[in-house]
C-alpha positions, 0 to 999 in steps of 0.5 A: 618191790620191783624195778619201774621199766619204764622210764620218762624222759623229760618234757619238751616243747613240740615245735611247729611241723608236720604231723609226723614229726608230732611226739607226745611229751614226755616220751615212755622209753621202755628197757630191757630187763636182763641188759637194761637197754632200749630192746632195738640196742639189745642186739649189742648186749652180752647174751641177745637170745635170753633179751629176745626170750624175754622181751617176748613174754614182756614186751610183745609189742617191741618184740613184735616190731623187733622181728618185722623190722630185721625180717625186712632188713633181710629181703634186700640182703644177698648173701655175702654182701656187705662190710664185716664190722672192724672196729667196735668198743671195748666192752662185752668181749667174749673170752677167750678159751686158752688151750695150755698144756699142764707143764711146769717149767724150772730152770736155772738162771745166772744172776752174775759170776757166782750168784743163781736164782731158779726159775719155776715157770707154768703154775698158772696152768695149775690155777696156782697162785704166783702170790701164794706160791712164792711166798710158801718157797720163800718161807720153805727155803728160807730165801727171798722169792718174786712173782716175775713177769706173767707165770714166773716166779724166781726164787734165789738160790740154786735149789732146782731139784729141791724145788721139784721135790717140794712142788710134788709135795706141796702141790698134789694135782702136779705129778712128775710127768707134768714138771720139766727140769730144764737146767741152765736157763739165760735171762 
C-alpha cells in the first residue's frame, strides 16, 4: 500500500482563448516523494539533491525539464550578478552548530543581608538536564532549587563547595579541570 503521487486538481471550465492557453482538465500534478512538494519547489526543500536522486529514477521527465530550464537560467547569468535573497520564511532553518567550551561555572550570590543562593552555571554544555539536575540538588541538600534563566540553576544555601563535591560525584563526565569556582558573584 503505497502513497498515490499523483493527485488531481478539481475540473474546471476551459474559457474561450488561445490554443496555448488551452488546458486539460482537471490537471495531473505530480509531487516530490521525499519533500511532498511540486518537483519545480523542490529546490526550497530541507535536503534538494536526495529531491533530484529521486526525481531522477521516478520522475525522468520533470527531472529532465528540471535541468533544461536552470541550465538556460545560467547562460544569461554573469558571475557576481544578482541580489542575495534577505528575507525568506521561517521554516527549514539549518541549525546551527554551537562551539562551547565544557565549563561548569558556581559562584555564589547574595540574595539580601544575610540570605545566599549558589549559582551552578554551564550543565548544559554536559547535556545535563537543568530539570533533572535541580531537582537531585534539591533533594540532596535538602533545600529549595530553581532552573533560572537559559543554563542556570540556583540552589539556596551558601553549599558552594558542597556542590563541587557532588557534581564530580554525581555526574562522572565532569572532571575537576572542567568546574570553576568563582566565589561571590552579583545578580
Amino acid at each position: 500500500v503505497g502513497f498515490n503521487w499523483k493527485a488531481s486538481m478539481a475540473t474546471a471550465e476551459v474559457g474561450e482563448g488561445s490554443e496555448q492557453d488551452a488546458k486539460q482538465y482537471p490537471l495531473c500534478v505530480e509531487y516530490c516523494g521525499l519533500c511532498t512538494m511540486p518537483p519545480e519547489y523542490c529546490e526550497y526543500g530541507p535536503e534538494p539533491s536526495k529531491c533530484y536522486d529521486w526525481m531522477k529514477t521516478n520522475l525522468p521527465e520533470h527531472y529532465r525539464i528540471l535541468v533544461e530550464n536552470v541550465g538556460s537560467q545560467l547562460e544569461g547569468l554573469a558571475v557576481g550578478e544578482g541580489k542575495r535573497q534577505s528575507r525568506g520564511g521561517k521554516a527549514l532553518k539549518k541549525a546551527k552548530k554551537k562551539v562551547e567550551m565544557k565549563l561548569i561555572q558556581v559562584s555564589r550570590s547574595q540574595r539580601s543581608k544575610r540570605k545566599c543562593v549558589t549559582v551552578v552555571v554551564g550543565l548544559k554544555t554536559f547535556e545535563i538536564d537543568l530539570k533533572k539536575a535541580s531537582k537531585t540538588f534539591a533533594q540532596h541538600f535538602s533545600c529549595g532549587s530553581s532552573v533560572t534563566g537559559e543554563d542556570e540553576v540556583v540552589i539556596q544555601g551558601d553549599i558552594v563547595e558542597e556542590v563541587v563535591d557532588f557534581i564530580q560525584d554525581h555526574w562522572p563526565e565532569v572532571d575537576d579541570s572542567s568546574i570553576d569556582v568563582i566565589g561571590e558573584h552579583k545578580r
